[in-house]
ZADOFI-702462 format. One record per residue (C-alpha): residue number from 1; chain; x, y, z. Coordinates in steps of 0.1 Angstrom, whole numbers, plus 5000, padded with zeros to 4 digits. Example, Ala and Ser with C-alpha at 12.3 -4.5 7.8 and 13.67 -1.06 7.14 Angstrom:
ZADOFI-702462
num=1 chaine=A x=5123 y=4955 z=5078 $
num=2 chaine=A x=5137 y=4989 z=5071 $
END
This chain:
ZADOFI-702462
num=1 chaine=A x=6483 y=8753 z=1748 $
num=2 chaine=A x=6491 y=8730 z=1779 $
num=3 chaine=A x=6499 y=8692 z=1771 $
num=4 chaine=A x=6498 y=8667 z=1794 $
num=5 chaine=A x=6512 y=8634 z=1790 $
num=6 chaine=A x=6492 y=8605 z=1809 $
num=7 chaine=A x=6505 y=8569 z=1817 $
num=8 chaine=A x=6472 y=8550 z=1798 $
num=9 chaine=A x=6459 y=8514 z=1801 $
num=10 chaine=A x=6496 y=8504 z=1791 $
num=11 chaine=A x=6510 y=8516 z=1830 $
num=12 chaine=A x=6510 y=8480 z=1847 $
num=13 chaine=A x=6525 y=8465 z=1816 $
num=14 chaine=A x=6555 y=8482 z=1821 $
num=15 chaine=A x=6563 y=8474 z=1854 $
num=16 chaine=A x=6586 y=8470 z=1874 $
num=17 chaine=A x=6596 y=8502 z=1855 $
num=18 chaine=A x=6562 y=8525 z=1862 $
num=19 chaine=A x=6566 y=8517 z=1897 $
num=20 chaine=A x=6590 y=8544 z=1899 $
num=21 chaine=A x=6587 y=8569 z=1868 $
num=22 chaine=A x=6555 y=8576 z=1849 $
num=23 chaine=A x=6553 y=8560 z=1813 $
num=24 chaine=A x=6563 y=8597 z=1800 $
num=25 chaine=A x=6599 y=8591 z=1813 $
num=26 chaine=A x=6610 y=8557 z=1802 $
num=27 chaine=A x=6638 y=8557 z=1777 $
num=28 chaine=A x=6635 y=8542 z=1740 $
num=29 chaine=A x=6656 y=8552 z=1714 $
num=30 chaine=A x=6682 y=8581 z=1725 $
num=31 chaine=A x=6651 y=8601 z=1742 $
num=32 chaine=A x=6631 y=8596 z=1768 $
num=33 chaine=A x=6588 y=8595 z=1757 $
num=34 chaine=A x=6591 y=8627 z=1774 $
num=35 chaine=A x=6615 y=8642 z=1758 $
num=36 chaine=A x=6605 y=8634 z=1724 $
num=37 chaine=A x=6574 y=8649 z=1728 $
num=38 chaine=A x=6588 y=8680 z=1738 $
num=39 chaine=A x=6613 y=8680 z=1716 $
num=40 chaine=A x=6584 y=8683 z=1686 $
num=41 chaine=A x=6560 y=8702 z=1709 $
num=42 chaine=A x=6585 y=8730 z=1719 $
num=43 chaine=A x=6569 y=8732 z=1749 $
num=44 chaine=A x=6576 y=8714 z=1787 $
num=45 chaine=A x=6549 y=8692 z=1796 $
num=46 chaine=A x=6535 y=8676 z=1826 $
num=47 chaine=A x=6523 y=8641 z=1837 $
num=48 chaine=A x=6489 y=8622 z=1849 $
num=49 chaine=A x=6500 y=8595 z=1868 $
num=50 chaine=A x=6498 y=8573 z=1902 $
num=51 chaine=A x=6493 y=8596 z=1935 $
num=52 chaine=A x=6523 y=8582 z=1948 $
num=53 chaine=A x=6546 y=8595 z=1922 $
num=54 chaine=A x=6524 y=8629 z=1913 $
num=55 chaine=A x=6549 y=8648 z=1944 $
num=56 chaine=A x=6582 y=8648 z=1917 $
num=57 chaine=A x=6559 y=8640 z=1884 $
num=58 chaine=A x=6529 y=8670 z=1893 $
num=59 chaine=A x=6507 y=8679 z=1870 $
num=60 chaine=A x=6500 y=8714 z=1860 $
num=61 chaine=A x=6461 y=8718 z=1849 $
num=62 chaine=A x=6450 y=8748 z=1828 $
num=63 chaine=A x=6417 y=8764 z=1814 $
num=64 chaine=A x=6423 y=8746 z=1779 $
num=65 chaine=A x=6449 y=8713 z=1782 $
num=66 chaine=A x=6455 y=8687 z=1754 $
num=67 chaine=A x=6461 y=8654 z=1772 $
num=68 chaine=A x=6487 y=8628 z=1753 $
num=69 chaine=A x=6487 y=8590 z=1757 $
num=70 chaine=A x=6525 y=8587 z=1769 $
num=71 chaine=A x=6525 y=8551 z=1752 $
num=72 chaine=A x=6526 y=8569 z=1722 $
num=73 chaine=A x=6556 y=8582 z=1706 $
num=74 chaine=A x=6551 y=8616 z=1684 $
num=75 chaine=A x=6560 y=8621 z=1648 $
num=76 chaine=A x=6554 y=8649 z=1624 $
num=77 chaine=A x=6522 y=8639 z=1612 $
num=78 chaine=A x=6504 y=8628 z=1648 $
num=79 chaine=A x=6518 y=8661 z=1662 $
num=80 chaine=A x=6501 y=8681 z=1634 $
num=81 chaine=A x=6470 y=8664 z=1641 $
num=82 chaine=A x=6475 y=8671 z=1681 $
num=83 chaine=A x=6481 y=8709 z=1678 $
num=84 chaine=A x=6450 y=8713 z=1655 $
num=85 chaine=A x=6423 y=8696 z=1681 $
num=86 chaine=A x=6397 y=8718 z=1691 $
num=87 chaine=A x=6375 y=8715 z=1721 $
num=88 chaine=A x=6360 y=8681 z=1731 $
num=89 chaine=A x=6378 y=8664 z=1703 $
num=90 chaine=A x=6400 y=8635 z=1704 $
num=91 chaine=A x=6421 y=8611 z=1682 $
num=92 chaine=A x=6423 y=8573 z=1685 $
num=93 chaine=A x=6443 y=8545 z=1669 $
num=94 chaine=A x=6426 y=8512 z=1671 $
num=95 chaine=A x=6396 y=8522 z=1698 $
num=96 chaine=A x=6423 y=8534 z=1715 $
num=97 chaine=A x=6428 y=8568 z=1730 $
num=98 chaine=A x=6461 y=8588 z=1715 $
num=99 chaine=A x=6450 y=8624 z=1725 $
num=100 chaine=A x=6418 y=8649 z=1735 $
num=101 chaine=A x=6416 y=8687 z=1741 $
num=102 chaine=A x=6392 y=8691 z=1770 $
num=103 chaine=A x=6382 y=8725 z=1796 $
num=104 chaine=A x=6368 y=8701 z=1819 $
num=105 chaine=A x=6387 y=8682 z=1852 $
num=106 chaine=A x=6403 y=8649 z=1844 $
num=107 chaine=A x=6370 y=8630 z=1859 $
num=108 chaine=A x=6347 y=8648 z=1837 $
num=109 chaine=A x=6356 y=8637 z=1807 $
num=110 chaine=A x=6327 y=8615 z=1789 $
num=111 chaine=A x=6344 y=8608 z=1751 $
num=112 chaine=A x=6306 y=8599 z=1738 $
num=113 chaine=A x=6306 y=8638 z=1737 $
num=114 chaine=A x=6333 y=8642 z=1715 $
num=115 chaine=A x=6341 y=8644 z=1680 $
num=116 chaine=A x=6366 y=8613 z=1674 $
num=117 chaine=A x=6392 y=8614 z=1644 $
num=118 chaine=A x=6412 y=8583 z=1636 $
num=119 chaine=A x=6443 y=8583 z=1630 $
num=120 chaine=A x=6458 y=8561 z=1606 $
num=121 chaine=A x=6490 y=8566 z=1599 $
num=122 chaine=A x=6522 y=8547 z=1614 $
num=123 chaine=A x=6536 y=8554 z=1648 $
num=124 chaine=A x=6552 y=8540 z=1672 $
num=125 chaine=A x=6536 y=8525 z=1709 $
num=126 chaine=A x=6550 y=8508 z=1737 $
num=127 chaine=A x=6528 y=8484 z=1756 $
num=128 chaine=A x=6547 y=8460 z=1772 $
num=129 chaine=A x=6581 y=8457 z=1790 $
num=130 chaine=A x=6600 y=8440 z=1761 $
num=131 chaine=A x=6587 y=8467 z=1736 $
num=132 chaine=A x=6613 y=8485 z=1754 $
num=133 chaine=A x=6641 y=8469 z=1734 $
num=134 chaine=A x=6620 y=8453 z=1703 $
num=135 chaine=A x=6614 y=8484 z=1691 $
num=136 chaine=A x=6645 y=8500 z=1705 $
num=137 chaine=A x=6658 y=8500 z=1667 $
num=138 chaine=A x=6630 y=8523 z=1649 $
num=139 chaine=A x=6631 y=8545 z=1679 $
num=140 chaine=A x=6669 y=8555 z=1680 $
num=141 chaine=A x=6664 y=8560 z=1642 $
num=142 chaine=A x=6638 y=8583 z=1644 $
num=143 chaine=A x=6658 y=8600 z=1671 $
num=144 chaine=A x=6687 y=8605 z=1654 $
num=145 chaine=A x=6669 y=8619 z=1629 $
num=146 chaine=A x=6653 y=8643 z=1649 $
num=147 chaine=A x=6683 y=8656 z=1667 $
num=148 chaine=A x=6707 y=8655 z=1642 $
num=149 chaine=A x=6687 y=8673 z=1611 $
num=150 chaine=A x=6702 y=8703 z=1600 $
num=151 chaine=A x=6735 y=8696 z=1622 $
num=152 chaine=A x=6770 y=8688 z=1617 $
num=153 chaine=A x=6785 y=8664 z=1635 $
num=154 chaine=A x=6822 y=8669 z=1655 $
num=155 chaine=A x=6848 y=8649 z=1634 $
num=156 chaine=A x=6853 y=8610 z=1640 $
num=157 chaine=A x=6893 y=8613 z=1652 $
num=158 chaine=A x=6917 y=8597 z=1626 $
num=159 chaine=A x=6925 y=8563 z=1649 $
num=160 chaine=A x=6893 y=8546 z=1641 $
num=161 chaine=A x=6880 y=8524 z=1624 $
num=162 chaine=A x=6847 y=8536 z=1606 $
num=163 chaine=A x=6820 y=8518 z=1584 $
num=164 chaine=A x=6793 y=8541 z=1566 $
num=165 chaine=A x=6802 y=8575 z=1589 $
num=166 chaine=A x=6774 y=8594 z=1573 $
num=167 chaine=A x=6752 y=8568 z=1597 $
num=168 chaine=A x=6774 y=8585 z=1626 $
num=169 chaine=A x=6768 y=8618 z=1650 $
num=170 chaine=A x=6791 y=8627 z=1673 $
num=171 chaine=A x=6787 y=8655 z=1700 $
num=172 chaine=A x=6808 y=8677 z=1711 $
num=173 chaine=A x=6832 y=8665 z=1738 $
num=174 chaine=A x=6828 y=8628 z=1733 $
num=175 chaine=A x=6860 y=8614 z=1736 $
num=176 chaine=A x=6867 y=8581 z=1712 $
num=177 chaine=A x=6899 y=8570 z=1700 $
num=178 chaine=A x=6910 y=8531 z=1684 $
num=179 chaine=A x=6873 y=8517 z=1683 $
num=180 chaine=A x=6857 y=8503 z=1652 $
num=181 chaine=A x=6823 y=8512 z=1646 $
num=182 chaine=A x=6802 y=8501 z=1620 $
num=183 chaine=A x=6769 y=8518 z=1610 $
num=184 chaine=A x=6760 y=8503 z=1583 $
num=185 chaine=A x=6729 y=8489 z=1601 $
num=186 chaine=A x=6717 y=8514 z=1616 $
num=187 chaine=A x=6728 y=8554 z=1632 $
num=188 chaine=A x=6756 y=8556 z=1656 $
num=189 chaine=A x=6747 y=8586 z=1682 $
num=190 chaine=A x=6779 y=8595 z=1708 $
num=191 chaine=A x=6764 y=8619 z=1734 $
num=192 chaine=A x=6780 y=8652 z=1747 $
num=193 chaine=A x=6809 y=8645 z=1768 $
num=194 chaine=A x=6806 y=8604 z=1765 $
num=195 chaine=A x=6835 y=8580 z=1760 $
num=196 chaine=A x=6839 y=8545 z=1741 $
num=197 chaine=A x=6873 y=8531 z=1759 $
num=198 chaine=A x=6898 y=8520 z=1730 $
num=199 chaine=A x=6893 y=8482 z=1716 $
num=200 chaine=A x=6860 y=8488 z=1716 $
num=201 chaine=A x=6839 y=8473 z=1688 $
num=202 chaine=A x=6802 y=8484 z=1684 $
num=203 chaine=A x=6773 y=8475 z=1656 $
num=204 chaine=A x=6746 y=8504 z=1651 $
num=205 chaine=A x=6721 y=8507 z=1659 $
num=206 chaine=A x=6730 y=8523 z=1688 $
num=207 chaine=A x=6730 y=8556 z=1713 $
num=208 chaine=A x=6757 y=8563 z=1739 $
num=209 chaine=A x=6738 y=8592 z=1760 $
num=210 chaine=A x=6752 y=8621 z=1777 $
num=211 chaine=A x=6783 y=8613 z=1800 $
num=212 chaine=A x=6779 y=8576 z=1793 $
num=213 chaine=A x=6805 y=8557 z=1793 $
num=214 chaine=A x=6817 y=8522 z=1768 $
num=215 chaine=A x=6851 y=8507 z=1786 $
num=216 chaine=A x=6878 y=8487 z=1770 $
num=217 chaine=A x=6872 y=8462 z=1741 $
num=218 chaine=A x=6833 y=8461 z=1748 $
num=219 chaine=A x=6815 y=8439 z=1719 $
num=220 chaine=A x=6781 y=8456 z=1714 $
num=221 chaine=A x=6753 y=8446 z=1693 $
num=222 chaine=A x=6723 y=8468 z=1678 $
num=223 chaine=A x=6697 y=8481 z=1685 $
num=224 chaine=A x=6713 y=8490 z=1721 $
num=225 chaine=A x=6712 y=8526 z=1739 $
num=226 chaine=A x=6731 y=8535 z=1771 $
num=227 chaine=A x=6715 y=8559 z=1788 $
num=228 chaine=A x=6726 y=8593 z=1804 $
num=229 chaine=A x=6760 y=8586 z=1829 $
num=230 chaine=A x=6760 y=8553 z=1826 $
num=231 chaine=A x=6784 y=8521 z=1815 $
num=232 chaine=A x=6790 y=8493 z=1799 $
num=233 chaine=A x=6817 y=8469 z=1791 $
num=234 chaine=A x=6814 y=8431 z=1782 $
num=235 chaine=A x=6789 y=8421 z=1757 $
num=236 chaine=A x=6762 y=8436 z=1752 $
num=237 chaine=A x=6735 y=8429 z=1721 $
num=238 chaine=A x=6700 y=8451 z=1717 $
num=239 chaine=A x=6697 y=8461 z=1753 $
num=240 chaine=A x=6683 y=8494 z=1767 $
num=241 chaine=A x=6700 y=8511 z=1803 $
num=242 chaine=A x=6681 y=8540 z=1812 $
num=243 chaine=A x=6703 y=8565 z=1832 $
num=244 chaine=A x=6733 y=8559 z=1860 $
num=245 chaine=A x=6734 y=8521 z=1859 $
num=246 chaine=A x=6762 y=8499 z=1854 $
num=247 chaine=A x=6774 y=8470 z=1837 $
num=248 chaine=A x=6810 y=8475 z=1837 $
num=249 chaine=A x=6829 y=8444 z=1832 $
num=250 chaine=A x=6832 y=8413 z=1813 $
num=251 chaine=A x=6795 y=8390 z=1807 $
num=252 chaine=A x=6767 y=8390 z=1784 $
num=253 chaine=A x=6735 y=8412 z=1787 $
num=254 chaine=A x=6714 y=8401 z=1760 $
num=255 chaine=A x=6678 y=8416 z=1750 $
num=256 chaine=A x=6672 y=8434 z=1780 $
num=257 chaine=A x=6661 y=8462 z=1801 $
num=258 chaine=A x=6676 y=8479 z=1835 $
num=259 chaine=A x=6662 y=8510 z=1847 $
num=260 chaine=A x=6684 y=8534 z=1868 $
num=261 chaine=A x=6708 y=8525 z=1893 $
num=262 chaine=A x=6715 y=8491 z=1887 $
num=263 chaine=A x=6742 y=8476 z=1890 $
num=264 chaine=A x=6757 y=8441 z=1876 $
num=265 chaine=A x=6786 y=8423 z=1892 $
num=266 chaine=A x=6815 y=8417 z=1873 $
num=267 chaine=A x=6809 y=8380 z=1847 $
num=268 chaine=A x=6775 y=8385 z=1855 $
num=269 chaine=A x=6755 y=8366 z=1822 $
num=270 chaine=A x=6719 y=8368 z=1810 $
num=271 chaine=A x=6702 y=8342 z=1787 $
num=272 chaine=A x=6679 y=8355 z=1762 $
num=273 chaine=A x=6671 y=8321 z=1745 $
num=274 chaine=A x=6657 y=8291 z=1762 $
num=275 chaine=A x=6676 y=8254 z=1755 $
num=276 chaine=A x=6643 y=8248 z=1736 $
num=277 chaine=A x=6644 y=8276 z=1716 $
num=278 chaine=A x=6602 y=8279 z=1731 $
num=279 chaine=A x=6584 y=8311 z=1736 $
num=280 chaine=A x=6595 y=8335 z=1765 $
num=281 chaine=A x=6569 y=8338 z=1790 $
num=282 chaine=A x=6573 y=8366 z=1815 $
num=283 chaine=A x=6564 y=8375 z=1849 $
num=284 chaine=A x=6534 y=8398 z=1843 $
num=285 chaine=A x=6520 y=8425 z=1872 $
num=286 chaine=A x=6485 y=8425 z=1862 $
num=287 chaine=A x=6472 y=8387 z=1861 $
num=288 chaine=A x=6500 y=8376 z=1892 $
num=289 chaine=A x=6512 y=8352 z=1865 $
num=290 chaine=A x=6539 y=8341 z=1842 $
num=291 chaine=A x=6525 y=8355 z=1804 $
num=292 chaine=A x=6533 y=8347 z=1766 $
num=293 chaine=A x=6554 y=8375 z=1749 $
num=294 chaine=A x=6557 y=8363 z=1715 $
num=295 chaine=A x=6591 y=8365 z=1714 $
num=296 chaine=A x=6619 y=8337 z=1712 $
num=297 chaine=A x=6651 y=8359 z=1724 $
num=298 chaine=A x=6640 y=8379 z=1759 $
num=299 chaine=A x=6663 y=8382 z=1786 $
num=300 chaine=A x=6661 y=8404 z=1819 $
num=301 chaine=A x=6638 y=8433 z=1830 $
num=302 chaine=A x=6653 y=8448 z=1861 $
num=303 chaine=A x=6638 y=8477 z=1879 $
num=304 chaine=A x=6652 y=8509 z=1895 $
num=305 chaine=A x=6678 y=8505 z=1923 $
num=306 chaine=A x=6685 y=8467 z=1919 $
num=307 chaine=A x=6717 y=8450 z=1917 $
num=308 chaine=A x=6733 y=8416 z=1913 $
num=309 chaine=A x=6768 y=8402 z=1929 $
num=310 chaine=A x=6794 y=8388 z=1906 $
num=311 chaine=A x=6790 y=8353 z=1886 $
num=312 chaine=A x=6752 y=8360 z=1884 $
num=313 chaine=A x=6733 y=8341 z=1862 $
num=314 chaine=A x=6702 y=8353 z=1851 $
num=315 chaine=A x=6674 y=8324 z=1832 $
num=316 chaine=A x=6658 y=8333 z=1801 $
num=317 chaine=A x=6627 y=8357 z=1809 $
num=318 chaine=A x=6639 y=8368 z=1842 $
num=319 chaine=A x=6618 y=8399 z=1861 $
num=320 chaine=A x=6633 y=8419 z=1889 $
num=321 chaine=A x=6612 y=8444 z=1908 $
num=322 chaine=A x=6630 y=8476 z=1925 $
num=323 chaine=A x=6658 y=8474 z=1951 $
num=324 chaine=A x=6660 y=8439 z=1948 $
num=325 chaine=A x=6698 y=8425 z=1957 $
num=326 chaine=A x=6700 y=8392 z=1942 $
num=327 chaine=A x=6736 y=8369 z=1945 $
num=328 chaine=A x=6751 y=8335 z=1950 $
num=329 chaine=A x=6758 y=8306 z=1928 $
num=330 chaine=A x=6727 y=8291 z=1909 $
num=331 chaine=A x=6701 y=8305 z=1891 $
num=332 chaine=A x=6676 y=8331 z=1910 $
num=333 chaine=A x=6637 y=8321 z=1898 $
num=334 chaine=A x=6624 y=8341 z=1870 $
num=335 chaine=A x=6599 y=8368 z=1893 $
num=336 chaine=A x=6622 y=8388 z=1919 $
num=337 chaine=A x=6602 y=8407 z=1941 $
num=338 chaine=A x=6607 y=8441 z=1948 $
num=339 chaine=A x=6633 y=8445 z=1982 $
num=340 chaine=A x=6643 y=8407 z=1979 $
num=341 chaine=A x=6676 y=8400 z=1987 $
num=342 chaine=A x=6695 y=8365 z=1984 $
num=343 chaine=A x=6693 y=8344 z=1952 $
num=344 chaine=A x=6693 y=8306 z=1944 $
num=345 chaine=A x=6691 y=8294 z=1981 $
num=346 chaine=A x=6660 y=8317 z=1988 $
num=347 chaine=A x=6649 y=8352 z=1998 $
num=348 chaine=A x=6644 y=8373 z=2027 $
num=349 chaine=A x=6635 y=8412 z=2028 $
num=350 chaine=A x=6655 y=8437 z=2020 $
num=351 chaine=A x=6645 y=8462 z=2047 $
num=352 chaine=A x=6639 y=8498 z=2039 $
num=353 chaine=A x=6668 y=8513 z=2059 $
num=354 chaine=A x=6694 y=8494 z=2043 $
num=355 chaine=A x=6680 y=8495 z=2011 $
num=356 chaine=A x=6678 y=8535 z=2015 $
num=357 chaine=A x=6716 y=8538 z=2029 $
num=358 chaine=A x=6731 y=8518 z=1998 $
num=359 chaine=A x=6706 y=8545 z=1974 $
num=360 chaine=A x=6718 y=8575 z=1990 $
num=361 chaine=A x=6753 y=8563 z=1987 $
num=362 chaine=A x=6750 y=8555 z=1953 $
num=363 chaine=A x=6736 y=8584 z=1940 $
num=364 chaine=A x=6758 y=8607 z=1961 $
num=365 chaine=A x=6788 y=8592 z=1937 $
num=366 chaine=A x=6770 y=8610 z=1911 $
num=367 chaine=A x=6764 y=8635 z=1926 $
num=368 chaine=A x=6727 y=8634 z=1928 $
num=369 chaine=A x=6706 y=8635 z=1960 $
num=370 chaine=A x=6683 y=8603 z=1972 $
num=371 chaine=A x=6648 y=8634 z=1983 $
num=372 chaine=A x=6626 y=8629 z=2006 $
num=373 chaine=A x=6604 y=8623 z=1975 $
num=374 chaine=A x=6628 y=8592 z=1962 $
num=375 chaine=A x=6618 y=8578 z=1994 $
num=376 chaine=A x=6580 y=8583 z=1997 $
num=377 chaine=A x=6581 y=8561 z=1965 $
num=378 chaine=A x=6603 y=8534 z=1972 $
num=379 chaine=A x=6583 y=8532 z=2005 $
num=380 chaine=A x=6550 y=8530 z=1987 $
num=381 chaine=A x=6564 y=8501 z=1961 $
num=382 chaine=A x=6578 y=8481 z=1993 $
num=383 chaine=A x=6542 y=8482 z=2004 $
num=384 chaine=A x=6523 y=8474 z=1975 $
num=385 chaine=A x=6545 y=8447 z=1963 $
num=386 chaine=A x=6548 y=8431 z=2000 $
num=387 chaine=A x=6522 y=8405 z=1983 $
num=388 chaine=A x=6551 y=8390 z=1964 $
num=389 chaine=A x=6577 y=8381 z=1988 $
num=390 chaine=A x=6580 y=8355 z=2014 $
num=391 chaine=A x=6578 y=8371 z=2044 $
END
């Protein structure tokens, strides 16, 4: 069978992030939506998403494909359901589309011709930005228990200081020595070859991904992951980094999102809680306006490629598109456009060129390469969010 995941009426949502990744590849938990499915699939999968980003996302379409709501995250039960669908069937949750097993094209598809199952059990869906670290907590748990079942972990060395280690996984190369971790809230995951700096003290839940990296005497808070090659230091409290972005020095990210390759200047603070202690309204794509999230603690959603100079303060509820560089003294306003650059003071443009010179720097540190496709995209989101800035 061929499964493909497909970004769903949650896509503008979860921008600034789907400007750059389909919904399929943003990180919750320890895995990516992606990888989760695949991981109980046992197959590779491919994507439905935005022209612009269907040249390094393609989709592969055969005779007989199941298509998968990315918003959706897979668990044992939903994933039996999936695999037993039979032509022009399809499960919902809610009116709302999980899954369907069609032979026809993508534009074909007329679901009053199918036979509809609901599903009713529990699962887990992301539909807005801040779901991103809300529900950060249930998803590294049910990663960790998908990852680590039937495994044994590498030994916790002697020098730390442990709380409930049967709540811990370690993989083999991390490096960890003189740090105090306490899982008694939730799992502790330590990715292959990643390292927590000594001094460090950090409250589960939490995931340290692949080659990430914790530096000296950090102070984190579950339910926090830090994704693939990136790190941390400071304070950090139930926050989500995706891959290759950095917060490396002393300041407070609090309830919060970055995607990849950001970067935060050293003392660099986020509020999560207005003085009022009122709801946090954020910036939202789709109505051009500032909208109610529910929530009373929400801090900053930054997008792909954006960075902030030292001392930067960010207000409660703060959204910043992709490539934006924001510095200075003062608080920036709480929507940064995509390519803005400045801060308190004001704005101007961050023109292409430079913005593509710092990326292909950047990644060249990690040894990664800033394609031809990277910058067919980040063209295409300078275009489409010119709307936003003051030109």
């Amino acid at each position: 069978m061929n499964y493909i995941l497909f970004d769903g009426s949650s896509r503008n949502n979860l921008l600034p992030f789907t400007f750059t990744r389909p919904v399929a590849d943003i990180r919750v938990g320890i895995l990516t939506i992606r990888e989760k499915w695949e991981f109980f699939l046992k197959m590779t999968t491919t994507t439905v998403t935005e022209d612009y980003l269907s040249d390094k996302y393609p989709m592969v379409e055969m005779e007989e494909n199941v298509m998968i709501n990315a918003s959706y995250f897979p668990n044992l039960e939903l994933v039996e359901r999936i695999k037993g669908l039979k032509e022009n069937q399809a499960i919902f949750k809610d009116e709302a589309i999980i899954a369907f097993f069609s032979k026809e094209g993508q534009d074909d598809i007329d679901f009053d011709r199918f036979e509809i199952f609901d599903f009713e059990g529990d699962i887990i869906k992301i539909e807005n930005t801040w779901d991103i670290f809300s529900k950060n907590g249930e998803a590294i748990q049910e990663d960790f228990n998908l990852i680590t079942k039937d495994r044994t972990s590498q030994p916790i060395p002697s020098s730390n200081n442990v709380i409930a280690p049967e709540n811990i996984f370690v993989e083999e190369g991390a490096n960890l020595e003189f740090v105090t971790l306490n899982a008694s809230s939730g799992p502790i995951y330590i990715g292959k070859n990643a390292e927590i700096m000594e001094g460090s003290v950090i409250r589960g839940a939490f995931a340290l991904c692949e080659s990430a990296v914790v530096k000296m005497a950090a102070k984190i808070y579950g339910p926090t992951t830090i994704g693939p090659c990136s790190k941390v230091g400071g304070e950090v409290g139930n926050s989500v980094l995706f891959a290759n972005s950095n917060k490396g020095h002393e300041g407070y990210l609090g309830n919060s999102v970055l995607g990849e390759w950001c970067n935060m200047g050293a003392d660099t603070n986020t509020s999560n809680l207005k003085n009022n202690y009122a709801e946090v309204r954020l910036w939202d794509y789709e109505t051009e306006s500032f909208a109610k999230t529910g929530l009373q603690f929400c801090g900053l959603m930054m997008g792909d490629h954006s960075k902030c100079g030292i001392n930067t303060m960010f207000n409660t509820g703060t959204v910043v598109g992709v490539s934006a560089n924001i510095f200075g003294s003062g608080f920036p306003r709480n929507f940064v456009p995509s390519f803005s650059w400045g801060g308190h003071s004001g704005f101007t443009t961050y023109l292409t060129k430079k913005a593509f010179e710092v990326a292909d720097i950047v990644m060249s540190r990690r040894n990664k390469e800033f394609t031809e496709q990277d910058q067919a995209i980040l063209e295409y989101v300078f275009e489409e969010t010119k709307k936003y800035r003051r030109e």
